[in-house]
KOLLUM-984673 format. One line per 3 residues: number of its first residue (from 1); their letters; for each residue x, y, z of N, C-alpha, C. Coordinates in Angstrom, 2 decimals, decimal comma, always signed. Example, Ala and Ser with C-alpha at 12.3 -4.5 7.8 and 13.67 -1.06 7.14 Angstrom:
2
1	as	+13,19:-5,69:+7,80:+12,30:-4,50:+7,80:+13,20:-3,30:+7,80 ~ +12,85:-2,25:+7,08:+13,67:-1,06:+7,14:+12,90:+0,03:+7,87;
This chain:
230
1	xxx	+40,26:+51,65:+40,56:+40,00:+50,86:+41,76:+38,67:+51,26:+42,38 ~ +38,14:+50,28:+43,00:+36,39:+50,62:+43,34:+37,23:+51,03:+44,73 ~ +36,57:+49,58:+45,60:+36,55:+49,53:+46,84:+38,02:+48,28:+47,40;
4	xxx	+39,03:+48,44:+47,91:+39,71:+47,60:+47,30:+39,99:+47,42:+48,97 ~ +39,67:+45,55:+49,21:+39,95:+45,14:+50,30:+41,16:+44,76:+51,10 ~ +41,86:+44,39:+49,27:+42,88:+43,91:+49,74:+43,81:+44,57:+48,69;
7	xxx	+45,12:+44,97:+48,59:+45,69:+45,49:+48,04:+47,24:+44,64:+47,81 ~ +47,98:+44,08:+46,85:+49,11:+43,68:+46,91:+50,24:+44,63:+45,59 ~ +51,01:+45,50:+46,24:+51,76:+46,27:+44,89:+53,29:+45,72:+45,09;
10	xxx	+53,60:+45,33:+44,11:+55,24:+44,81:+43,80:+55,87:+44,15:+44,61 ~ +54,72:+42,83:+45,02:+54,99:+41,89:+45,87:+55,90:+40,70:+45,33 ~ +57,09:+40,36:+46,54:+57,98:+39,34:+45,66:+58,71:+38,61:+46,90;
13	xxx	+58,91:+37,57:+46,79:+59,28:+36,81:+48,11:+60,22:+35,46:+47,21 ~ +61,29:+35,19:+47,96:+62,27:+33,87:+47,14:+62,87:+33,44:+48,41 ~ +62,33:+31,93:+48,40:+62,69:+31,12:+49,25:+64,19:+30,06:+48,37;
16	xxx	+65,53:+30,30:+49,25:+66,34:+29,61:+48,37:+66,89:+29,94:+46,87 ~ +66,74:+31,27:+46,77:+66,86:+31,71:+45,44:+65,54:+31,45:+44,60 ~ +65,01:+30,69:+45,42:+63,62:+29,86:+44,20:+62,35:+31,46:+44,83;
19	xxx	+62,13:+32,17:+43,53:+60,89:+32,74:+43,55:+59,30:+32,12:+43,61 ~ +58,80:+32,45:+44,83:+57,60:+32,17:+45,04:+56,59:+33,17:+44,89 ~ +57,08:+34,19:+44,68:+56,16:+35,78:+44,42:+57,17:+36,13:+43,86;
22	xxx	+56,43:+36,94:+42,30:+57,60:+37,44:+41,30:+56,44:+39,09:+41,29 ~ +57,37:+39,97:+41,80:+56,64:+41,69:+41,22:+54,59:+41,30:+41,04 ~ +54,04:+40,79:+42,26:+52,58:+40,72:+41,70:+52,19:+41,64:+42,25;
25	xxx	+50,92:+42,46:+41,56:+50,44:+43,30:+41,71:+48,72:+42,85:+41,61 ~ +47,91:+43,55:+42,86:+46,68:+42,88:+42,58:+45,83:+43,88:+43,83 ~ +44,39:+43,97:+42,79:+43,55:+44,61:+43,83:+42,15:+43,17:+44,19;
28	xxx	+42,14:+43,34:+45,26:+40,74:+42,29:+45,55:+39,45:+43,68:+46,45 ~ +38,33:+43,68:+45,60:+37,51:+44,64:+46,20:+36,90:+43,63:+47,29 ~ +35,96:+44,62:+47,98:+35,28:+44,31:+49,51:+33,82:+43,78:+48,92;
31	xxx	+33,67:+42,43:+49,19:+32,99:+41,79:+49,10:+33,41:+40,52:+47,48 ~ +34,31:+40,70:+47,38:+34,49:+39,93:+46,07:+34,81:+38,38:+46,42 ~ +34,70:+37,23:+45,63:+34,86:+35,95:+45,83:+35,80:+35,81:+44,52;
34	xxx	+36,64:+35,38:+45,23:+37,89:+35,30:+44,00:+38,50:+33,79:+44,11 ~ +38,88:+32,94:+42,91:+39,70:+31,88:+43,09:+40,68:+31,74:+43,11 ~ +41,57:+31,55:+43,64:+43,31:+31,54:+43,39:+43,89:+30,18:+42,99;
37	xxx	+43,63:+30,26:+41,43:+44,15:+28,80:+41,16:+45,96:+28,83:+40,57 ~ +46,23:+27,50:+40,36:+47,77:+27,31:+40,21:+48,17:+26,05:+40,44 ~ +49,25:+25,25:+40,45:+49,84:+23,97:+40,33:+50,34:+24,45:+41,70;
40	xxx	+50,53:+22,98:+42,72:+51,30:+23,30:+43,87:+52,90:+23,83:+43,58 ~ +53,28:+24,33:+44,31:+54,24:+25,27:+43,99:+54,42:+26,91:+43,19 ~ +53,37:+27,20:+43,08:+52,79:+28,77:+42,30:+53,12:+29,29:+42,98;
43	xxx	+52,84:+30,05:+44,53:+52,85:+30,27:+45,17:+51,30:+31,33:+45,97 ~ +50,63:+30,40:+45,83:+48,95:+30,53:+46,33:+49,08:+31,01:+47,88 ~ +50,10:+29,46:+48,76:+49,87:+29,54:+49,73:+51,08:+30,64:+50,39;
46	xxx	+51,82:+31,04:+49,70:+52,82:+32,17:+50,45:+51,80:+33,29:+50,32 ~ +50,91:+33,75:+49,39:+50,25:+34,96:+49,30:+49,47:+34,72:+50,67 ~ +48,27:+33,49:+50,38:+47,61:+34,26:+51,77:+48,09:+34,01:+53,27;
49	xxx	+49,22:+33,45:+53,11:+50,19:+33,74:+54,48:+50,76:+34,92:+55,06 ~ +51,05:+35,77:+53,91:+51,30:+36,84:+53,77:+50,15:+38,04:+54,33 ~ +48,83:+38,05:+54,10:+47,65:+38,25:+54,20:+47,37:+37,96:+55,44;
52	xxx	+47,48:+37,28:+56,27:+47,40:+37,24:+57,56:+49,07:+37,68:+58,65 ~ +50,14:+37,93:+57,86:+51,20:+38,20:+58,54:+52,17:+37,39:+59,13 ~ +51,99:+35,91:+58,24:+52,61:+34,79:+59,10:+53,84:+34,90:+58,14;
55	xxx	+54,02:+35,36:+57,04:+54,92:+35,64:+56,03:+55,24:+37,41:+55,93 ~ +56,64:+37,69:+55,45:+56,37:+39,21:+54,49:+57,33:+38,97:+53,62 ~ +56,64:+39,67:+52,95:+57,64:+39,77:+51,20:+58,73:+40,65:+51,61;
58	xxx	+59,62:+39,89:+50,33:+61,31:+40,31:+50,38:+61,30:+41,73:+50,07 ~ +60,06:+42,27:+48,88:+59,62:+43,43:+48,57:+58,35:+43,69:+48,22 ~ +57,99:+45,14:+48,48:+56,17:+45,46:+48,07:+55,88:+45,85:+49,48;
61	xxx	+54,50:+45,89:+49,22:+53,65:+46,49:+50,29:+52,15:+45,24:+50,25 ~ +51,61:+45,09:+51,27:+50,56:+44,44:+51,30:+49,53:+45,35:+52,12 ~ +48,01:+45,60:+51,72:+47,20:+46,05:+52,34:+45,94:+45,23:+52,34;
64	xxx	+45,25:+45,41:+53,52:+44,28:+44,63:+54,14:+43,27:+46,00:+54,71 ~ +41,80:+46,02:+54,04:+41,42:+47,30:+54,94:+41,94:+48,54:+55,08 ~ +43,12:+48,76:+54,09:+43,53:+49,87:+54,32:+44,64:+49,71:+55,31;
67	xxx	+44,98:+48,87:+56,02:+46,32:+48,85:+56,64:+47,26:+47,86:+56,30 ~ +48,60:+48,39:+56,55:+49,67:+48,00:+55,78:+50,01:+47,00:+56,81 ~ +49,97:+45,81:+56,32:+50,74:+44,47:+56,87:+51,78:+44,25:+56,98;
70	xxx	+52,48:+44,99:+55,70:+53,94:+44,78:+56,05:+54,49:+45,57:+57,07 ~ +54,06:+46,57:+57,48:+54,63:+47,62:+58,51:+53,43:+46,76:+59,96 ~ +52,93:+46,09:+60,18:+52,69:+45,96:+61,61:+53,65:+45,26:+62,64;
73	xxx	+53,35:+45,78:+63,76:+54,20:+44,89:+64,79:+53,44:+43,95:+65,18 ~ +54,73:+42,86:+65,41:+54,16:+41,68:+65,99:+52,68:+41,64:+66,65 ~ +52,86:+42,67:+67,85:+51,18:+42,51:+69,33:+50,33:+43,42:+68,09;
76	xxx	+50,43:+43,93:+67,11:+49,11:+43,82:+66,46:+48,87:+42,88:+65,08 ~ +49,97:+41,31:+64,85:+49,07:+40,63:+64,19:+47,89:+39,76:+64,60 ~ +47,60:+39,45:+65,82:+46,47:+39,13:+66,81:+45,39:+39,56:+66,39;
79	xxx	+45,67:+40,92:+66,22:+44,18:+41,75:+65,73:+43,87:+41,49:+64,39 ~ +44,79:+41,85:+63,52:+44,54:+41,47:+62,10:+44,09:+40,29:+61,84 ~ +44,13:+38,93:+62,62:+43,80:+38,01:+62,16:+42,03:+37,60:+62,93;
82	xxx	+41,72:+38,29:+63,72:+40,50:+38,58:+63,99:+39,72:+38,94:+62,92 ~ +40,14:+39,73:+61,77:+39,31:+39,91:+60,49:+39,59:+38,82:+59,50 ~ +40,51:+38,60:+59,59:+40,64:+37,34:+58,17:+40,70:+36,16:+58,76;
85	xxx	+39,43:+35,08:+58,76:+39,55:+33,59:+58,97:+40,47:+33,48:+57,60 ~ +40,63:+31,59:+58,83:+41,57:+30,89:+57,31:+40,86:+29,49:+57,61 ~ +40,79:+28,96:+56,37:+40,34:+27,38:+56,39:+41,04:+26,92:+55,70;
88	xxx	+41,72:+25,24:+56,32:+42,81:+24,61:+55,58:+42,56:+23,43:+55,59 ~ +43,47:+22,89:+54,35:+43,30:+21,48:+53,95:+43,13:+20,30:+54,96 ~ +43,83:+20,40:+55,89:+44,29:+19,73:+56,80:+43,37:+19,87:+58,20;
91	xxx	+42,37:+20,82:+58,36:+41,43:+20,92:+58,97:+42,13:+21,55:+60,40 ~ +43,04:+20,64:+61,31:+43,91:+21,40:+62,00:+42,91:+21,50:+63,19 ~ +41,78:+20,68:+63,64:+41,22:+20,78:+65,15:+42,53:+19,75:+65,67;
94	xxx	+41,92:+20,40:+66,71:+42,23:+19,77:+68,45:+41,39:+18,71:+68,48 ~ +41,82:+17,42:+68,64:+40,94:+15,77:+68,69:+40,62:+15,69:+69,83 ~ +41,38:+16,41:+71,05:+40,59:+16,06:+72,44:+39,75:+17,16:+72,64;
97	xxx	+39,38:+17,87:+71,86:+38,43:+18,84:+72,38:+37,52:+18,90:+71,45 ~ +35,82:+18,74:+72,16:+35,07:+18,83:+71,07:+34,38:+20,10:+70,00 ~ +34,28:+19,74:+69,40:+33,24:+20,80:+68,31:+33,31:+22,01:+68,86;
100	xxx	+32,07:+22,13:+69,50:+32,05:+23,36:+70,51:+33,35:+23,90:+71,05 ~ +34,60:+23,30:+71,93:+35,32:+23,88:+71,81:+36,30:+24,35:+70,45 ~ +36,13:+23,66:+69,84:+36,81:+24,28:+68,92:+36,97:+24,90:+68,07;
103	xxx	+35,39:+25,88:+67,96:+35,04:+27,09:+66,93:+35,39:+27,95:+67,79 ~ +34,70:+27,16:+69,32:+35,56:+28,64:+70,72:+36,50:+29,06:+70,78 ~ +37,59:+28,35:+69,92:+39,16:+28,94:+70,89:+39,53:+30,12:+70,52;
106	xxx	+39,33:+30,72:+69,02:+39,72:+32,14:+68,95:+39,20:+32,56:+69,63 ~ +38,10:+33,07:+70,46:+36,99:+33,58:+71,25:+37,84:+33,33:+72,53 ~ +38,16:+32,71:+72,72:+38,70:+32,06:+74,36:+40,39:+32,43:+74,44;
109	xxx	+40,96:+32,85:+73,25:+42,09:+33,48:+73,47:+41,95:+34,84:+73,47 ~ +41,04:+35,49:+72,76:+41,01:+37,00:+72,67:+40,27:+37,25:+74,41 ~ +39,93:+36,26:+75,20:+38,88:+36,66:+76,07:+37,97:+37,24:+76,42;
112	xxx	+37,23:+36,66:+75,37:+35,44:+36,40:+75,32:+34,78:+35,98:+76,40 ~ +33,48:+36,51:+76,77:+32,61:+36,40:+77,71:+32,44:+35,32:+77,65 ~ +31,67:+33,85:+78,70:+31,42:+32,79:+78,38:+29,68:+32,80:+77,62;
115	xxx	+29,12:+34,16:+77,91:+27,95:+34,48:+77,10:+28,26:+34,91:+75,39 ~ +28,98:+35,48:+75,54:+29,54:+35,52:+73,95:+30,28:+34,37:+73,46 ~ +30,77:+33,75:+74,03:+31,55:+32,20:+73,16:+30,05:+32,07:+72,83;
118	xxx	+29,20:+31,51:+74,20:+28,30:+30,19:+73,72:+27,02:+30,94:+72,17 ~ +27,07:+32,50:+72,32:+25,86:+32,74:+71,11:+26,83:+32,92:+70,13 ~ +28,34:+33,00:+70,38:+29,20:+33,26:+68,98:+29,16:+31,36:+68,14;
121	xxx	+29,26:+31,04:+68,94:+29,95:+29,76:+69,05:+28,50:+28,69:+67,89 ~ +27,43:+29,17:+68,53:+26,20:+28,59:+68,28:+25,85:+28,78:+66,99 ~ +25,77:+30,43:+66,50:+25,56:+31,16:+65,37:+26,53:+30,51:+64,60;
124	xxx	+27,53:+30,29:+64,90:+28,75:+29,91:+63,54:+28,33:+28,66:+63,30 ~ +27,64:+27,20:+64,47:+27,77:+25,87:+64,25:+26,29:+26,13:+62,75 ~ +25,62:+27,11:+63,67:+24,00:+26,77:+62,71:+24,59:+27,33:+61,33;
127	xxx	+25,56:+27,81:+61,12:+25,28:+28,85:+59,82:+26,10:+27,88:+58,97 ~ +26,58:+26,80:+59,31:+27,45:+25,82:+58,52:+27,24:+24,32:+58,58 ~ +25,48:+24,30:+59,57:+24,70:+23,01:+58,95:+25,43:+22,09:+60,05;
130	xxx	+26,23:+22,20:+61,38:+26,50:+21,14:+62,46:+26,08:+21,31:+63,69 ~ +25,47:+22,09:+63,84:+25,31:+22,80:+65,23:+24,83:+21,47:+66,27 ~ +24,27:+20,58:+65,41:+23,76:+18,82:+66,38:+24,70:+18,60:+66,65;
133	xxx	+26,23:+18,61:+66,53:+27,35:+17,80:+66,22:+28,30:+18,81:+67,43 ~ +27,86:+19,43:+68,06:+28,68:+20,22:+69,25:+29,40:+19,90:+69,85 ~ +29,35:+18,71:+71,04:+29,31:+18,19:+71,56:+30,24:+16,53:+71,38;
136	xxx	+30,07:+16,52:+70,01:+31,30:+15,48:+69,10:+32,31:+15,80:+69,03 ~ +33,85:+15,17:+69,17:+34,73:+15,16:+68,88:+35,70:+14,82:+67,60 ~ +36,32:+15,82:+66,84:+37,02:+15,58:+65,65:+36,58:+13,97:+64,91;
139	xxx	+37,31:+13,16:+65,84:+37,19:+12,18:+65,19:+36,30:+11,21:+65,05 ~ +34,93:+11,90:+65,46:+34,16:+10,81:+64,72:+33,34:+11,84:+63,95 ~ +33,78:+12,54:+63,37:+33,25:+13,45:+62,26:+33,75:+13,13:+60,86;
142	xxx	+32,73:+13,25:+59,60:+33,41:+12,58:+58,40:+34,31:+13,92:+57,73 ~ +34,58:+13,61:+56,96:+35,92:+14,79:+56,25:+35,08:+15,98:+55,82 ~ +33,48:+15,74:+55,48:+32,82:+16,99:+54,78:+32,60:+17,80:+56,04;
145	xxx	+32,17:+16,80:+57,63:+32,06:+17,88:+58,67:+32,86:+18,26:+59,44 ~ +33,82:+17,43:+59,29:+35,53:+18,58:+59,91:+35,58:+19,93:+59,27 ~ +35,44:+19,83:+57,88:+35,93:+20,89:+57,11:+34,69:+21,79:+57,52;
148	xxx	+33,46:+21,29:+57,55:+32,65:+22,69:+58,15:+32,75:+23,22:+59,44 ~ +33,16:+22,25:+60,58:+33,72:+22,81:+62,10:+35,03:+23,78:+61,45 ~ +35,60:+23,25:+60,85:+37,16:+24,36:+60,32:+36,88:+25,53:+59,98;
151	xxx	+35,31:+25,76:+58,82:+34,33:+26,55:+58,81:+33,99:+27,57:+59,81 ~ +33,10:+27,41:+60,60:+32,76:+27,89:+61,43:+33,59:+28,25:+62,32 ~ +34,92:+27,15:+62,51:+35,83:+28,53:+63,34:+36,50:+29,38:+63,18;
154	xxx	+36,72:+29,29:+61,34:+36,69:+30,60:+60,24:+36,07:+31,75:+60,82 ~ +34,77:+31,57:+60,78:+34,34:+32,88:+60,33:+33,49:+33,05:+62,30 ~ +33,72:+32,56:+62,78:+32,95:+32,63:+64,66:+33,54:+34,08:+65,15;
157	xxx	+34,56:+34,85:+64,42:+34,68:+36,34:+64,69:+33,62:+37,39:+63,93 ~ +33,28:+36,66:+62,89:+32,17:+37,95:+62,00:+33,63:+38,14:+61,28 ~ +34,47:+37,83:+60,06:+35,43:+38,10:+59,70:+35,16:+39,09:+58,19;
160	xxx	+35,98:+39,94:+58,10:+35,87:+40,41:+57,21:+36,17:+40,27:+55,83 ~ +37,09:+39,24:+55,97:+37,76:+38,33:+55,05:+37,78:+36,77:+55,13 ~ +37,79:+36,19:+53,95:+37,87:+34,27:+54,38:+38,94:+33,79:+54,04;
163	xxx	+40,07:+33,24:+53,86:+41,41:+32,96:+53,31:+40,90:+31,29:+53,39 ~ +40,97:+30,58:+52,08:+40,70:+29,05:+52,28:+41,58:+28,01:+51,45 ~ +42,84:+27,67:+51,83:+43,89:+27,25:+51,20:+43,86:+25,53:+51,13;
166	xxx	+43,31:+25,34:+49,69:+42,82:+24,04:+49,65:+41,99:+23,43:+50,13 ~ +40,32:+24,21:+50,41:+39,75:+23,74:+51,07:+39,13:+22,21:+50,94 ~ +39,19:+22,27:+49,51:+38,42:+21,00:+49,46:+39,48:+19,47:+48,71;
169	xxx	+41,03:+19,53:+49,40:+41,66:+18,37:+48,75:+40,98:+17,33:+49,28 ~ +40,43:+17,27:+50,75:+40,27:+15,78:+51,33:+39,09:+15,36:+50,90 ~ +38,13:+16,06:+50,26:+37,01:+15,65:+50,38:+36,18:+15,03:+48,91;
172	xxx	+34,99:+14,22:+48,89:+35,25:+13,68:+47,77:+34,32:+14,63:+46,81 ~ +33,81:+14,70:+45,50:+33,20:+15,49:+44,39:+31,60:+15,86:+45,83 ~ +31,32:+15,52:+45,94:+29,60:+15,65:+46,48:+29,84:+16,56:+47,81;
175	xxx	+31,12:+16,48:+48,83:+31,30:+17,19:+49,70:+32,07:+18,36:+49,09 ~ +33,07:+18,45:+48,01:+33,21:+19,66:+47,55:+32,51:+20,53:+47,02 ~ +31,04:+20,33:+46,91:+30,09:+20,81:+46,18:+29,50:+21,44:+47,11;
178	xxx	+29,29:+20,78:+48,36:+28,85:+21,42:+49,54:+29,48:+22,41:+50,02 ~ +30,76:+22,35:+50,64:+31,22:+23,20:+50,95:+31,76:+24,78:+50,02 ~ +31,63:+24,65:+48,78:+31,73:+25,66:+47,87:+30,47:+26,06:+47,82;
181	xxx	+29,42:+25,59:+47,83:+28,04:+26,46:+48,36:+28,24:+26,82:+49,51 ~ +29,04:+26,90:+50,74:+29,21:+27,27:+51,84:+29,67:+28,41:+51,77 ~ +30,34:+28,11:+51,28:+31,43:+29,56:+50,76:+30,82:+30,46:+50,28;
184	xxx	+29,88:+30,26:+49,17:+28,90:+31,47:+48,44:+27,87:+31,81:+49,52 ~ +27,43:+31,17:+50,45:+26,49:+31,64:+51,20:+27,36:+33,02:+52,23 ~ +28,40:+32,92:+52,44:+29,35:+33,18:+53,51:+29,63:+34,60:+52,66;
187	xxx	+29,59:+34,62:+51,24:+30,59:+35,83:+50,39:+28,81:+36,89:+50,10 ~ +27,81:+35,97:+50,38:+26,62:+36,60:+50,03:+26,12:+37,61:+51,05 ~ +27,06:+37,07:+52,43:+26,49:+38,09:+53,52:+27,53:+39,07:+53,28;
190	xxx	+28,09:+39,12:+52,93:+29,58:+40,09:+52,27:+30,72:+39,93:+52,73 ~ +31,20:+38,77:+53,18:+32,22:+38,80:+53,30:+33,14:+38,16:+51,82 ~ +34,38:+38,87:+52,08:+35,22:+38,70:+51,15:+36,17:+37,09:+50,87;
193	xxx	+35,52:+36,48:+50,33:+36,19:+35,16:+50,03:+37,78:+35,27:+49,27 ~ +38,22:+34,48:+49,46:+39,39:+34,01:+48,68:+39,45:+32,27:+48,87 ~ +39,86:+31,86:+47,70:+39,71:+30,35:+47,95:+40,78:+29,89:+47,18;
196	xxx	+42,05:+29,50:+47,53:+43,03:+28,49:+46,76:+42,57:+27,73:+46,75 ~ +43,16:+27,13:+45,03:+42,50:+25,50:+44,54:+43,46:+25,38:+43,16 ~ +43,62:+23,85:+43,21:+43,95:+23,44:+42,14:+43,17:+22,26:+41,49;
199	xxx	+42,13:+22,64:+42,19:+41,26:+21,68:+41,54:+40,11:+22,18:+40,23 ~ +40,03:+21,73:+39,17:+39,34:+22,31:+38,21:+37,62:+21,85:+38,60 ~ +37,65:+21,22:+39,53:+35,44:+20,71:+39,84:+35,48:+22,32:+40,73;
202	xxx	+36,24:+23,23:+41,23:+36,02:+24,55:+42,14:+35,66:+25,05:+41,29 ~ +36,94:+25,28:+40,23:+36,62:+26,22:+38,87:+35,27:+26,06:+38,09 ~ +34,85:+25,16:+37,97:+33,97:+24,97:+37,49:+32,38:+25,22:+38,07;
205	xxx	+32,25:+25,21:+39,52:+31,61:+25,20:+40,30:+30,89:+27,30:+40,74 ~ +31,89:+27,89:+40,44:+31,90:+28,84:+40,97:+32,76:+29,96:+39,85 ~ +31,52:+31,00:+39,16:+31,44:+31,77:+38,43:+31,73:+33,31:+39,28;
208	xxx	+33,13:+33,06:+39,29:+33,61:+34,20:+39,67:+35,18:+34,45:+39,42 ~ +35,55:+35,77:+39,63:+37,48:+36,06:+39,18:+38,03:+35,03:+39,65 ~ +38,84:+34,47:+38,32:+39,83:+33,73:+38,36:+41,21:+34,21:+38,34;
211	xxx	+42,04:+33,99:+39,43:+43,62:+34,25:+39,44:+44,63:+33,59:+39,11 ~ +45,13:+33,25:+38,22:+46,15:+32,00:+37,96:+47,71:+32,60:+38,15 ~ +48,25:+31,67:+39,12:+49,33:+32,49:+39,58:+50,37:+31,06:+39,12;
214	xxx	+51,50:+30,87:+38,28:+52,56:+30,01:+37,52:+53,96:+30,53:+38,24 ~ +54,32:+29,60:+39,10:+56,02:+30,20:+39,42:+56,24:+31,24:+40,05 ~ +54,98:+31,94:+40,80:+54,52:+33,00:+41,50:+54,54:+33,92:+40,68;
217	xxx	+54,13:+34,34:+39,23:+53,62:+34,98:+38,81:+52,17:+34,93:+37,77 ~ +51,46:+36,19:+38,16:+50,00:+36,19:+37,86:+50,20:+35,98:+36,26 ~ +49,67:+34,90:+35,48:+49,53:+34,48:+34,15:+48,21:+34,86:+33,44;
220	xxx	+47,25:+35,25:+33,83:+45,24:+35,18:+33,97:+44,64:+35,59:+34,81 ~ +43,85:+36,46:+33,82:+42,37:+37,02:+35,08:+41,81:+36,95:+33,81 ~ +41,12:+36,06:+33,36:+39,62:+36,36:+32,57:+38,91:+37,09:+32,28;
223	xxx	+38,44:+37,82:+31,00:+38,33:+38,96:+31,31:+36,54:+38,98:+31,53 ~ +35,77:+37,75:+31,85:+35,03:+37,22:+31,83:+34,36:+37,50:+33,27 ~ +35,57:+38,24:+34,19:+35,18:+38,15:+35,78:+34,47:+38,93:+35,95;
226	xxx	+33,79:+38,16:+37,25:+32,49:+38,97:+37,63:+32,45:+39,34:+39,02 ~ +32,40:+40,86:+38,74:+32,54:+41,49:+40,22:+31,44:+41,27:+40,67 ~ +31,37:+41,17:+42,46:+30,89:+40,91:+43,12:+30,57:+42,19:+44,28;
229	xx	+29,33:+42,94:+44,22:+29,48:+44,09:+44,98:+28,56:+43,80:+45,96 ~ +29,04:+44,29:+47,16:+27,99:+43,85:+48,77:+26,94:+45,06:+48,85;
């Protein structure tokens, strides 16, 4: 093990008798961009649920940074999720609130200065190509710039981790292209990507560890992967 960001040992979770995590075991180092591919139902999205604490396995241990997720209490998953953004299919803004507010709100729940929202807030719009678009509301934004406001309120903590679960179903071949260069720009300043997909234009797009997880168990890692050191 190098540097290992994320740690999962004899992880296993069964919803209904039905296994969604079977005994996986897995190191992700600090700074690595990894894909997590699989057929819906693998269980992609129980792992990085798990990873932020919205899930815990039936058994195992999960580590993040060196601290154990499965042992935190509730008033400190707040904090943990201050390091790991998540970006999702479904984009998931607030339609009455615009842009600007809505890279703010982690910032505005942890209670952030209104001088720190507006240079946190600003830095995240420019670093994901909307920062004109502030001031707009969800819905008159097209599907490639929702998903970059979803972006930016990813990562508007400085996160140490990216969790991105289907980022690119809604969008069509030319905006998934974009936003997976988003992503490499984002894993280049070192932060640690993770990206569920079952789409093979990701795979293809992005020359880095592949995870193939079947029935919630790991089937493939290529031995082709290419670490990624910050």
């Amino acid at each position: 093990m190098m540097d290992a960001m994320i740690q999962l040992i004899h992880v296993s979770k069964t919803y209904d008798r039905r296994p969604a995590l079977s005994d996986l075991t897995l190191d992700i180092e600090k700074g690595e961009f990894v894909l997590l591919m699989g057929p819906s139902g693998a269980g992609k999205s129980t792992l990085l649920r798990m990873l932020i604490g919205a899930e815990l396995p039936d058994e195992g241990q999960i580590f993040v940074q060196g601290k154990n997720v499965t042992k935190l209490k509730k008033s400190e998953i707040p904090f943990l999720r201050r390091k790991v953004g998540t970006v999702f299919q479904d984009f998931r803004l607030l339609p009455k609130k615009s842009v600007f507010e809505n890279v703010a709100l982690p910032l505005i729940v942890q209670g952030a200065s209104s001088v720190d929202i507006r240079r946190k807030v600003t830095e995240a719009l420019r670093a994901v190509g909307v920062d004109h678009k502030k001031e707009q509301f969800p819905t008159g934004l097209s599907a490639g710039e929702q998903q970059r406001v979803c972006i930016a309120r990813a990562i508007v903590n400085g996160p140490i981790v990216l969790l991105a679960d289907e980022p690119t179903g809604n969008l069509d071949p030319e905006r998934t292209a974009e936003i997976i260069e988003l992503f490499k720009l984002i894993n280049a300043r070192g932060t640690t990507v993770i990206v569920a997909t079952h789409d093979p234009q990701v795979m293809a797009q992005i020359n880095r560890r592949v995870i193939v997880l079947q029935e919630g168990v790991m089937v493939r890692v290529p031995a082709h992967a290419v670490q990624v050191s910050v």
